[in-house]
N, C-alpha and C positions, 0 to 999 in steps of 0.2 A: 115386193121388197126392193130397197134401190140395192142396186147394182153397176159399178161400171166397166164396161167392155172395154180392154185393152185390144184388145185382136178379137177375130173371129171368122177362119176362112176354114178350106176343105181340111187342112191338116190338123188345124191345133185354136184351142180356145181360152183366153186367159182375161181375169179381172181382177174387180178387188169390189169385196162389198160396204156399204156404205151404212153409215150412222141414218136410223129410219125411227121417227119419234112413232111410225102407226104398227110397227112392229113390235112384240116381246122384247124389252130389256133392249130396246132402241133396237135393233137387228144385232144385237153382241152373236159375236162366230166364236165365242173361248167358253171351255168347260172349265179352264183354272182360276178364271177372272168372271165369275158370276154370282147371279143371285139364287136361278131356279137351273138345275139341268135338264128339265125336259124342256123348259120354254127353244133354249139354245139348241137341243138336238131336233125343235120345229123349224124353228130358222134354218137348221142346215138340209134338213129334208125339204125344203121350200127350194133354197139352192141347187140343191140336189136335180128339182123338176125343173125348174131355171134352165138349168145346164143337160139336162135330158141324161143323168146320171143315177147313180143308185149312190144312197149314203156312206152305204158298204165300199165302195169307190175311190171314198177320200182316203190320205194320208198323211198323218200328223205327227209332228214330232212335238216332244218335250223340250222346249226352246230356252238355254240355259245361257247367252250371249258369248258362246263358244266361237271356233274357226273349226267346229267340226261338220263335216258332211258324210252324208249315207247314198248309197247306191240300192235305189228302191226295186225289189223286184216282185212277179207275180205274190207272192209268199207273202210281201207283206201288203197285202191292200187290204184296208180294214182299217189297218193300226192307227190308233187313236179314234176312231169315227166317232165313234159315240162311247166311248171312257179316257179318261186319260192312262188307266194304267198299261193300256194296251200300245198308247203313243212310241215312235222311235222314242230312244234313250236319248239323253245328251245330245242334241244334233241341233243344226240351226241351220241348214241346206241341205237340199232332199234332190237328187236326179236321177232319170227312168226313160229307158224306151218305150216303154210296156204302155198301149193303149189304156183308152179307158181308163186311167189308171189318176187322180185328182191330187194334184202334189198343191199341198196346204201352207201356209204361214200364215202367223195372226200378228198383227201389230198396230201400236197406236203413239204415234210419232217416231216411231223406229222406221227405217228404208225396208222394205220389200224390194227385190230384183228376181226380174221374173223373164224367163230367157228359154229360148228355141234354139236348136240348129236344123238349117232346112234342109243341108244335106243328108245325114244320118238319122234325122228324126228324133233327135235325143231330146227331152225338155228338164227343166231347173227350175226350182225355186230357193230363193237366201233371204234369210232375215236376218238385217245386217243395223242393229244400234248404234252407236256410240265403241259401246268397247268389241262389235265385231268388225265396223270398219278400222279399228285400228289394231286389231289382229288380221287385218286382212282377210278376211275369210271369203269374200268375193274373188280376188285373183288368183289366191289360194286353189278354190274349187275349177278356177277357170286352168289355171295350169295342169292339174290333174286328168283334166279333163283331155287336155290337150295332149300328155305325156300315157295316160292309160288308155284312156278312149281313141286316140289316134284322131282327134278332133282339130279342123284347123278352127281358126280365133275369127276369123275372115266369114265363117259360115254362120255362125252366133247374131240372132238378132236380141237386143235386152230391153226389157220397161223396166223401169224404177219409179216405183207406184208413189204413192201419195206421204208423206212424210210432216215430221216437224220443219217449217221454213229456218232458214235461217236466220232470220230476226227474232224467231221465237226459242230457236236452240241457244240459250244464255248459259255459259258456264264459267268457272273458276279456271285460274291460271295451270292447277293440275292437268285437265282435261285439255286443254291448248296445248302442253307441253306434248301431250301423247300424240299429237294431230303435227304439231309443227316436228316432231322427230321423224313420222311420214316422210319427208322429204318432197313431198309434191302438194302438199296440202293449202298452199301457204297465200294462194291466190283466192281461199276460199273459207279463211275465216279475217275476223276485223275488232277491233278493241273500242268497246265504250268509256269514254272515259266518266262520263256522268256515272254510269254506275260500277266503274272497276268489272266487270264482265268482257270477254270475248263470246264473240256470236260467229258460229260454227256452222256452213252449208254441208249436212251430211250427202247428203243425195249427190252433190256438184263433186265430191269428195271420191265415193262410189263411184261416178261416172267416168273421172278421171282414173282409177283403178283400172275400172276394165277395157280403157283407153290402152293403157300402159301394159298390158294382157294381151293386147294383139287385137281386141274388134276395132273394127271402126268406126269413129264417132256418130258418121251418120247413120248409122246400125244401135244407136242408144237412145232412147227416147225417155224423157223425164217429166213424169207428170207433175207440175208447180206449184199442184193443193195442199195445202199446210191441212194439215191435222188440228192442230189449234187453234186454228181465225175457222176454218172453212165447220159450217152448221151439219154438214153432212160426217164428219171427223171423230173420232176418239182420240183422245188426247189426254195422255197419261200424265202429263207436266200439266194438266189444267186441271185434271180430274181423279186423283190417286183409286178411286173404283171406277174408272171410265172400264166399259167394253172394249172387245178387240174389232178390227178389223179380218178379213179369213182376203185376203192375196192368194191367186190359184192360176193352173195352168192346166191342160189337161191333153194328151195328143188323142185325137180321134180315133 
């Protein structure tokens, strides 16, 4: 199955799996966005041996384009693996010390950010759209992080996996308006006039977030793959039954 490795050292291993035509249901990682549930819970036990993990390992939330986040602990590994009703509730970032332990996001043209701290060993993941970047829910988690966990911002390394580009993110003057009240947004969208649409870089958006969060920039790494051009992609703006993407990090 494709796969690609964001990291992969003694501490901590993180990717994000890819659109695979020789795979079940292209390699879809979603049990809510499918056709067969067992094909999907193959694919994730295939991952699973990938990443030298057990199924039971993963953790999943029910992703509702919220600015909520959960604090994963031994108790809940499982959740979601293979049902959804087992999934965290409501959530849309998931962070954990707890080894072994496979913190999940599914997404297809939405930002995945996916983040270490190498001092404490804490890991993250945020699945962050449209309307979570503009609930903020990236610097959100990152302050929290910072004020409960006693985290400095400075020790945080982030990928911000594979996304819709921003030639392909097209939207109405509504959605501009939620991006341009941001206040920082504003270098990173642009107006077509041929077709009345503004085109929106979520990822460059994000990146700037957790700029403005205390990491630093060259501690942000942003992968350029559009979801929508790239054959390896799920793209929900291209394909209203497209599969997900499964975005993952995991501490050793």
């Amino acid at each position: 199955m494709k796969t690609k490795i964001y990291f992969d050292n003694e501490k901590f291993i993180s990717g994000m799996t890819l659109k695979d035509v020789a795979e079940s249901e292209q390699n879809n990682m979603a049990l809510h966005s499918c056709e067969n549930l067992e094909d999907i819970l193959e694919n994730r036990k295939k991952l699973a041996t990938t990443l030298q993990c057990e199924l039971g390992n993963f953790v999943c939330a029910n992703q509702t384009h919220s600015a909520n986040f959960y604090h994963v602990t031994l108790a809940d590994k499982g959740c979601g693996a293979d049902r959804l009703d087992t999934a965290i509730k409501d959530t849309d970032a998931l962070y954990t010390y707890e080894p072994n332990t496979l913190l999940c996001s599914f997404t297809a043209d939405c930002v995945p950010v996916i983040f270490f701290n190498e001092v404490n060993g804490l890991i993250g993941i945020v699945h962050s759209g449209w309307q979570g970047t503009v609930k903020e829910i990236t610097p959100k988690l990152i302050n929290h992080l910072t004020k409960a966990e006693k985290c400095n911002p400075c020790d945080f390394n982030v990928y911000i996996g594979a996304a819709l580009s921003q030639e392909k993110f097209e939207v109405d003057e509504d959605v501009y308006v939620k991006f341009l009240n941001l206040g920082y947004a504003d270098d990173f969208m642009y107006y077509n006039y041929k077709t009345d649409k503004y085109h929106i870089d979520n990822q460059q958006t994000v990146k700037r977030q957790c700029e403005l969060a205390g990491i630093p920039a060259d501690q942000i790494t942003v992968d350029a793959t559009c979801t929508y051009i790239s054959e390896d992609g799920f793209s929900y703006r291209q394909d209203k039954k497209a599969g997900r993407h499964m975005s993952f990090i995991m501490k050793k």
